[in-house]
C-alpha positions as CSV (number, residue, x, y, z in Angstrom):
1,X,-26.5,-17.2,6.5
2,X,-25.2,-19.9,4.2
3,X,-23.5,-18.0,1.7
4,X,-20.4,-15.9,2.1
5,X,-20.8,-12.1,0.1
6,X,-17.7,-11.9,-2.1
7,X,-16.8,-8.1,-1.8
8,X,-13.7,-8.4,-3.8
9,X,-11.0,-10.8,-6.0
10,X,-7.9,-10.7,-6.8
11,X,-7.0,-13.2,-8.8
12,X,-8.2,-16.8,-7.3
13,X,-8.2,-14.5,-3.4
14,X,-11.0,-13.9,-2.2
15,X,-11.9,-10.7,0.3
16,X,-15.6,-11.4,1.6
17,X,-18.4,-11.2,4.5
18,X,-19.6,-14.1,6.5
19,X,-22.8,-13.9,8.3
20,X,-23.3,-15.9,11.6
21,X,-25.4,-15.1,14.7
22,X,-22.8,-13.6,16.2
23,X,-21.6,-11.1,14.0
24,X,-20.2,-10.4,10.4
25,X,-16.5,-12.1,10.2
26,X,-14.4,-10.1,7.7
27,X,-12.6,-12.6,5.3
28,X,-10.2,-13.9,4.9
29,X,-9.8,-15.1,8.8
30,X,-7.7,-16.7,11.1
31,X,-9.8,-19.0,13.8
32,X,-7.5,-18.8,16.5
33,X,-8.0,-22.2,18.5
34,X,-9.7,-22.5,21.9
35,X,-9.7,-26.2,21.6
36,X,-11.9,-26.5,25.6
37,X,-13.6,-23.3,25.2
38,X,-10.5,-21.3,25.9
39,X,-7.5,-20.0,23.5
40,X,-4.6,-20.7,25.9
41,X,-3.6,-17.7,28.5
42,X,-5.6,-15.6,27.4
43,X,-9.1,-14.1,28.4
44,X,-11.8,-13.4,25.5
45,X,-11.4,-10.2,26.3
46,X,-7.6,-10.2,25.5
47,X,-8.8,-12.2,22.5
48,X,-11.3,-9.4,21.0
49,X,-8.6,-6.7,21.6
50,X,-6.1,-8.4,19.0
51,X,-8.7,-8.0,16.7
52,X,-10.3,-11.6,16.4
53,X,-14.0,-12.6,16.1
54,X,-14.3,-16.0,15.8
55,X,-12.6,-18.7,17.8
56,X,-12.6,-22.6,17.2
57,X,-13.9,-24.7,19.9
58,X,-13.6,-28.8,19.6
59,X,-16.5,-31.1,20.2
60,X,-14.0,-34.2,21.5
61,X,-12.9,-32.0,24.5
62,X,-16.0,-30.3,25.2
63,X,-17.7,-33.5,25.3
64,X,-15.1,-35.6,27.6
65,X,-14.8,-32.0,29.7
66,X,-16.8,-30.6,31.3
67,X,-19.4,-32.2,29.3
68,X,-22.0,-31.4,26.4
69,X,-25.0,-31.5,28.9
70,X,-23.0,-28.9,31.4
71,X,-22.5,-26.5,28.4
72,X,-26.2,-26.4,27.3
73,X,-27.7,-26.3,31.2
74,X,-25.5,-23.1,31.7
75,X,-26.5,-22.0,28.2
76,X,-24.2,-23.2,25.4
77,X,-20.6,-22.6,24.9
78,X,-20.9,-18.6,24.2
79,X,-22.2,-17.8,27.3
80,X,-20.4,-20.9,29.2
81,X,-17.3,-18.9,28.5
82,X,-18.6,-15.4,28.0
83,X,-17.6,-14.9,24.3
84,X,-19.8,-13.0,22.4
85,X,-18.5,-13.3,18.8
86,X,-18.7,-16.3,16.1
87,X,-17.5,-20.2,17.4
88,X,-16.5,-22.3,14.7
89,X,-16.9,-26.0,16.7
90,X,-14.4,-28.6,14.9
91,X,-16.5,-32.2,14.8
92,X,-13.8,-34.1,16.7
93,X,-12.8,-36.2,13.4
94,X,-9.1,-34.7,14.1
95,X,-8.8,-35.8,17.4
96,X,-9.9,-39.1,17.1
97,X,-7.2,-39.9,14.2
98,X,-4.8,-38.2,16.5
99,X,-5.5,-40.7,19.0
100,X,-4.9,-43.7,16.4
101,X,-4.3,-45.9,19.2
102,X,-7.3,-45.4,21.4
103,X,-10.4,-45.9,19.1
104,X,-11.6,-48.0,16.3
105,X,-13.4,-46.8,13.7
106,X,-16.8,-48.5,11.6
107,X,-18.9,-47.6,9.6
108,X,-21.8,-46.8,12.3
109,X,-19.3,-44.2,13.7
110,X,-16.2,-44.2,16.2
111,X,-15.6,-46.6,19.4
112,X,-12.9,-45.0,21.7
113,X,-11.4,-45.1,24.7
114,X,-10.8,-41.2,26.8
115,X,-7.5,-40.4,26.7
116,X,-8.1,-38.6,30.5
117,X,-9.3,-41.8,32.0
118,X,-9.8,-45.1,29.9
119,X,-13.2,-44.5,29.5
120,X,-15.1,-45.6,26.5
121,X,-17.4,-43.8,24.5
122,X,-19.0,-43.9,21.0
123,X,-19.1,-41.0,18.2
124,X,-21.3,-41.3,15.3
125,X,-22.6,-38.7,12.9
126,X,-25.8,-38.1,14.5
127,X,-24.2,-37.8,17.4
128,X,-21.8,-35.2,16.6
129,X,-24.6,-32.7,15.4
130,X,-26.7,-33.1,18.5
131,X,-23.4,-32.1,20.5
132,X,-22.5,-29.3,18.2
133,X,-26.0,-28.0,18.6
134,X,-26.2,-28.4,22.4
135,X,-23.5,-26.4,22.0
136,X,-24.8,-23.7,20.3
137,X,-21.8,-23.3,17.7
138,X,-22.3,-20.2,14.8
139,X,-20.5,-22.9,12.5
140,X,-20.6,-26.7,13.1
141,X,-18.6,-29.2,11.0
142,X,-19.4,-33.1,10.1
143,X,-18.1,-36.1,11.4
144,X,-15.3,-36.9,8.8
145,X,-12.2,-39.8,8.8
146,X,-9.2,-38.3,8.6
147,X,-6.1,-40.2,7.7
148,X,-2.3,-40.6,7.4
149,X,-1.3,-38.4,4.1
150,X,1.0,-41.5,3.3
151,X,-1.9,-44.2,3.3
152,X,-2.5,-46.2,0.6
153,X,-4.9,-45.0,-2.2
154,X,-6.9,-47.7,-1.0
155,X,-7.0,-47.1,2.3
156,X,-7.9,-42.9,1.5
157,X,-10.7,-44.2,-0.6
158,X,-12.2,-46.0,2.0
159,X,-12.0,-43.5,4.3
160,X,-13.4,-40.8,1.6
161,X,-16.5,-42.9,0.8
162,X,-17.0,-43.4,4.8
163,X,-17.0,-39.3,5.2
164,X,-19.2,-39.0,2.8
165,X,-22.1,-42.0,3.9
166,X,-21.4,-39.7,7.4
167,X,-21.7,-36.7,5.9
168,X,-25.5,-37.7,4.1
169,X,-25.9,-38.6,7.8
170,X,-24.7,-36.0,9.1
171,X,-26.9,-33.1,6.5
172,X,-30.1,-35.6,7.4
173,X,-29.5,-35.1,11.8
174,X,-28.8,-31.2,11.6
175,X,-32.2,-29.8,12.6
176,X,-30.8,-26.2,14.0
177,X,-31.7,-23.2,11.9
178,X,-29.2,-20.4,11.5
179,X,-26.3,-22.9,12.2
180,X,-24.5,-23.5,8.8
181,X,-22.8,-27.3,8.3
182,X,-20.0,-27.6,6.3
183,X,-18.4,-30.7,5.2
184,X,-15.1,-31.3,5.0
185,X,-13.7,-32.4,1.3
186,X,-11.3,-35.9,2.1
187,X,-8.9,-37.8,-0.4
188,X,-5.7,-37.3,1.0
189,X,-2.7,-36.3,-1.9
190,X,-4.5,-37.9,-4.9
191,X,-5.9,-35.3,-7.1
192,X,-8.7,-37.4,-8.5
193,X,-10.0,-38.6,-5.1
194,X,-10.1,-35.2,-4.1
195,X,-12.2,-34.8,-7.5
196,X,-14.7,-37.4,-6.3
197,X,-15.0,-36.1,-3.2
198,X,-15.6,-32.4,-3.9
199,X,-18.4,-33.5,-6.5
200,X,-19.6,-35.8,-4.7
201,X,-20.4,-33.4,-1.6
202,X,-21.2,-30.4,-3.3
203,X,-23.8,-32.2,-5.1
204,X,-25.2,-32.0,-1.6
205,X,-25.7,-28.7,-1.1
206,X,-24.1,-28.1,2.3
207,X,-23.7,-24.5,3.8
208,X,-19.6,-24.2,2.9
209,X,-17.1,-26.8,2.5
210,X,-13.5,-27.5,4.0
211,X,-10.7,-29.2,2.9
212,X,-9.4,-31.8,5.4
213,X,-6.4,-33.9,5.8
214,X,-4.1,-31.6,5.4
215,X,-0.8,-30.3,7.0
216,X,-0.4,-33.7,8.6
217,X,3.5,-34.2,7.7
218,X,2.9,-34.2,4.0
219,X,5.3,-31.1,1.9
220,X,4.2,-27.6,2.0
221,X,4.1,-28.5,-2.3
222,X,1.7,-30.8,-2.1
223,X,-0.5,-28.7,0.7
224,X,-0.7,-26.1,-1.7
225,X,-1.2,-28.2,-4.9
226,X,-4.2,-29.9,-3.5
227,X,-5.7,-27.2,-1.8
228,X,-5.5,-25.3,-5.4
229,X,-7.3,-28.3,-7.2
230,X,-9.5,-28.7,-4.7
231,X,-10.6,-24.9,-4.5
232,X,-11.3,-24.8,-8.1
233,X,-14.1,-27.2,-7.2
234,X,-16.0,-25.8,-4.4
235,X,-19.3,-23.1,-5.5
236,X,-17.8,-19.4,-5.5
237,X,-20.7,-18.5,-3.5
238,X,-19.9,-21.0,-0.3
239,X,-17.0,-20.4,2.3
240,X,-13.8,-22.4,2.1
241,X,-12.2,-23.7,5.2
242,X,-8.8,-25.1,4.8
243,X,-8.4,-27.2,8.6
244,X,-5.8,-27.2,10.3
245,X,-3.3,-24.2,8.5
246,X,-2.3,-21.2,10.0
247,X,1.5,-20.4,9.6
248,X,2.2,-16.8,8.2
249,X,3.2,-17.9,4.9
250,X,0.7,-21.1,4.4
251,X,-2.1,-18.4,5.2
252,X,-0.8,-15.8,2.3
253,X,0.1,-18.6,0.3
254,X,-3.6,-20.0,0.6
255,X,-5.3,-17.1,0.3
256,X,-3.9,-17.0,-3.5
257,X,-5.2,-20.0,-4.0
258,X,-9.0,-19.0,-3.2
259,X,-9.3,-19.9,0.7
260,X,-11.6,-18.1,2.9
261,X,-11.1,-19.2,6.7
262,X,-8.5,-20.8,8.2
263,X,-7.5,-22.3,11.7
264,X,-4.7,-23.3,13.4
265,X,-2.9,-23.6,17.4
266,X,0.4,-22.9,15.7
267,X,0.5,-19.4,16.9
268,X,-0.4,-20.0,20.3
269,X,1.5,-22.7,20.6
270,X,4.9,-21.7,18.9
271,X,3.8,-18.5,21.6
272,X,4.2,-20.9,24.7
273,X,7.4,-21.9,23.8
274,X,8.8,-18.8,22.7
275,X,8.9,-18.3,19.2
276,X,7.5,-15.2,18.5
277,X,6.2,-13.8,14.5
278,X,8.0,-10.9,13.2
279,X,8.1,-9.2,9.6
280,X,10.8,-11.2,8.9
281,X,10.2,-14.4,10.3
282,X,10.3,-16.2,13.5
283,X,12.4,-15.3,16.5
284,X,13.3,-17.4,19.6
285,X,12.9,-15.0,22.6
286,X,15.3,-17.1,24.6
287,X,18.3,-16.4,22.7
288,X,21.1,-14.6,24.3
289,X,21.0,-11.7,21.8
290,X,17.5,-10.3,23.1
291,X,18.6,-10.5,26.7
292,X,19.2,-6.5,26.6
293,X,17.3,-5.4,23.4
294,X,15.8,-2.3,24.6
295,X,13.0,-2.5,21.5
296,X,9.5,-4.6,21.7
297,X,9.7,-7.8,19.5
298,X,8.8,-5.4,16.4
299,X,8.8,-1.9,16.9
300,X,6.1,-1.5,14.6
301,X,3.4,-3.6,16.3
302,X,1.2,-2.0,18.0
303,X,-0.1,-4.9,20.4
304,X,-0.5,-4.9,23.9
305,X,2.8,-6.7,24.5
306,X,4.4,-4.8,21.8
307,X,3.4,-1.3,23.4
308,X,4.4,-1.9,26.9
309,X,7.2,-4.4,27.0
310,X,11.0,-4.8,26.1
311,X,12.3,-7.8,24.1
312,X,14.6,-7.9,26.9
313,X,11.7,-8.1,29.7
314,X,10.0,-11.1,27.6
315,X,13.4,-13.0,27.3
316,X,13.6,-12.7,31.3
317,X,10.5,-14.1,31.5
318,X,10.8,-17.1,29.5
319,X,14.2,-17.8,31.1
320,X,12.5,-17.4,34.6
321,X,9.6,-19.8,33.1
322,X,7.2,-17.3,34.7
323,X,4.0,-17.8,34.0
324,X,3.3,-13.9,32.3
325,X,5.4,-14.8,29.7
326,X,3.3,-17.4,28.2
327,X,0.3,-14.5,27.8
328,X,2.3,-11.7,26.4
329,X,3.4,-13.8,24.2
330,X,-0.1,-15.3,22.9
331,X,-1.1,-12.1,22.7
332,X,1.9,-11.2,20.1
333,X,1.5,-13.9,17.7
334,X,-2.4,-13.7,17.5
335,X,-1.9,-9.9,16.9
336,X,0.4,-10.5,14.4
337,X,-1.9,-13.2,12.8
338,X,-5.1,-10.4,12.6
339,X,-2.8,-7.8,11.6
340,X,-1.8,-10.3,8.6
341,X,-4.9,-11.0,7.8
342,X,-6.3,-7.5,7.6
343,X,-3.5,-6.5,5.6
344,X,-4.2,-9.4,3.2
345,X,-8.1,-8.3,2.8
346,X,-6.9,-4.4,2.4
347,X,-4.3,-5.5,-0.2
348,X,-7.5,-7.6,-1.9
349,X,-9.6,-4.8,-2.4
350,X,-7.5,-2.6,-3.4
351,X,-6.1,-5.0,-6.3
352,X,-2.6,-5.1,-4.7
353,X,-2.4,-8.8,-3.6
354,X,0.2,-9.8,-5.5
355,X,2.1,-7.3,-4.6
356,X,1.7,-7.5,-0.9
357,X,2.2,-11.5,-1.4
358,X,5.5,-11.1,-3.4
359,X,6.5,-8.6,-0.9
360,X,5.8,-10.4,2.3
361,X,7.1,-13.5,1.4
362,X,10.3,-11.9,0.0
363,X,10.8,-10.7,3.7
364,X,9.7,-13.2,6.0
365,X,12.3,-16.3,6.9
366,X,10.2,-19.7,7.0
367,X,11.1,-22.8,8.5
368,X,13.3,-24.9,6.1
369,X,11.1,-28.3,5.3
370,X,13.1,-30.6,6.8
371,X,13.0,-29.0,10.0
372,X,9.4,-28.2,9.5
373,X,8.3,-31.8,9.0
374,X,10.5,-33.1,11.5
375,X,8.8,-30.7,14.4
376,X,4.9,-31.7,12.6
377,X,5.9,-35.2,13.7
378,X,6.7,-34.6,17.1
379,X,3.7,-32.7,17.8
380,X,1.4,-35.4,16.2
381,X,3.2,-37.8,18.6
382,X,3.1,-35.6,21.7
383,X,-0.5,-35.3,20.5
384,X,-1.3,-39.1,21.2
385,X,0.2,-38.5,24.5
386,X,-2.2,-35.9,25.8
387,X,-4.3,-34.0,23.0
388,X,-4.4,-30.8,25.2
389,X,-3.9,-28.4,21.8
């Protein structure tokens, strides 16, 4: 289970099969995130009919609530919250940058303080594989340091060589068979750091690699320049994991450029407060000129929501802030995210990326940067408020 069967390339993207214990997970795939063992309105069940098979579950959470040693004496997380395809478990390095102000960090591991009740706790390498395990993820990540994209070069190469001293710590804990470790490639926007740190873990041997500290305010350019670099360093036979992407355009965009799985709460998220995926971009359901559109969100989706309920039905929701609104809507953009992703692996092995790339991207409106940046930084500063997604 440690390699990933290329089926297909097209050009640096990659269509592929990734084995876990739960399951064979068509590549390239979208993780959709159930950040406390639950993707946000939504049931597994509701979660399996859009089409996904793997979900992303966080350590951090699961350990503060309800608590690692709940989840393993009611049978580990599948189970706990009857899912019975693939969990991807993120180590909880993300959350504890995003709460900058509540932990400090060494090089035995991380000293922090809850952010549901003052509490303090310790993370450290070993530590974070025993959880993961207890847990019973398919895929289970190491304890990295994420940081700021605009750090110093100093300050990113201290935190690289840290990841990787946890990371040796992290290979020398994991004891579970069948329960691949990847580690996560640091070094912020410098190329040569990223370099250093691709070699320097690979030479390890681990069961697939991802590329961290990313999408964290710096511009979409330099997302997809270093995720390029870095891809052209990682073995062709391991999985590649770019954390934390998961826009419509980043994943087509990162898919050319050799990535295999992806995650991101973007969809659900954007869902909860209205903004809605279509072909050509994103729509706000609250605007006056869906208030009598007759049509689904996009007539050609064939999604629960889409098959059963007006645009005009979904913008009287949200303006009621009734509580149905919030799932349709989930439901919607995670469709539209599998559907994307399906057409992207179709268009793979059947030698028509490019052409589906040039095509989608020619139709679908993104964000302008400024505006995209600018809403990245508010969430990352709600996020120190109350981490909930």
């Amino acid at each position: 289970m440690n390699e990933i069967r290329i089926l297909k390339t097209c050009g640096n993207a990659r269509a592929g099969e990734l084995s876990t214990q739960h399951g064979i997970i068509k590549t390239p795939v979208l993780c959709p995130v159930g950040t406390q063992g639950s993707v946000k309105t939504l049931t597994p069940q509701d979660v399996k009919d859009v089409g996904m098979r793997i979900i992303l579950a966080n350590t951090y959470h699961l350990y503060l609530r309800p608590g690692i040693p709940v989840i393993a004496k009611l049978g580990g997380l599948h189970k706990f919250m009857n899912w019975d395809g693939a969990i991807l478990t993120d180590s909880g390095g993300y959350q504890l940058y995003s709460l900058s102000k509540l932990r400090q960090i060494n090089d035995e591991g991380v000293i922090f303080r809850s952010h549901i009740d003052g509490s303090r706790h310790t993370f450290t390498p070993e530590l974070a594989i025993k959880y993961q395990e207890l847990i019973g993820a398919d895929i289970i990540m190491v304890l990295d340091e994420c940081i700021d994209h605009n750090e110093s070069r100093e300050r990113v190469w201290a935190a690289m060589v840290r990841t990787h001293q946890w990371a040796e710590r992290c290979q020398k804990a994991h004891n579970k068979q069948g329960q691949p470790l990847y580690a996560i490639v640091q070094g912020g926007v410098f190329p040569d750091l990223r370099k250093q740190s691709a070699e320097h873990l690979t030479a390890l041997n681990f069961d697939g690699y991802a590329i961290g500290g990313l999408s964290i305010g710096e511009p979409k350019s330099v997302t997809f320049d270093i995720t390029e670099q870095t891809t052209a360093l990682l073995p062709s036979n391991k999985p590649r994991y770019l954390m934390g992407v998961g826009a419509p355009e980043d994943v087509v965009e990162c898919v050319a450029r050799g990535i295999d799985i992806f995650d991101c709460a973007m969809p659900t998220r954007v869902a909860r407060n209205g903004a809605l995926y279509t072909r050509t971009g994103r729509i706000d359901i609250e605007n006056a000129v869906h208030k009598e559109q007759e049509d689904p969100i996009e007539v050609t989706c064939n999604c629960y929501t889409c098959r059963n309920f007006s645009a005009a039905y979904l913008h009287h929701l949200f303006r009621s802030k009734e509580l149905l609104a919030y799932r349709l809507a989930t439901i919607h953009n995670l469709a539209f995210m599998s559907s994307l992703v399906q057409s992207i692996r179709t268009s793979i092995l059947d030698s028509t990326f490019d052409a589906f790339r040039k095509q989608f991207l020619s139709q679908y409106k993104t964000t302008d940067e400024q505006t995209r940046v600018s809403q990245k930084q508010k969430w990352l500063e709600t996020r120190q408020k109350d981490t909930l997604d």
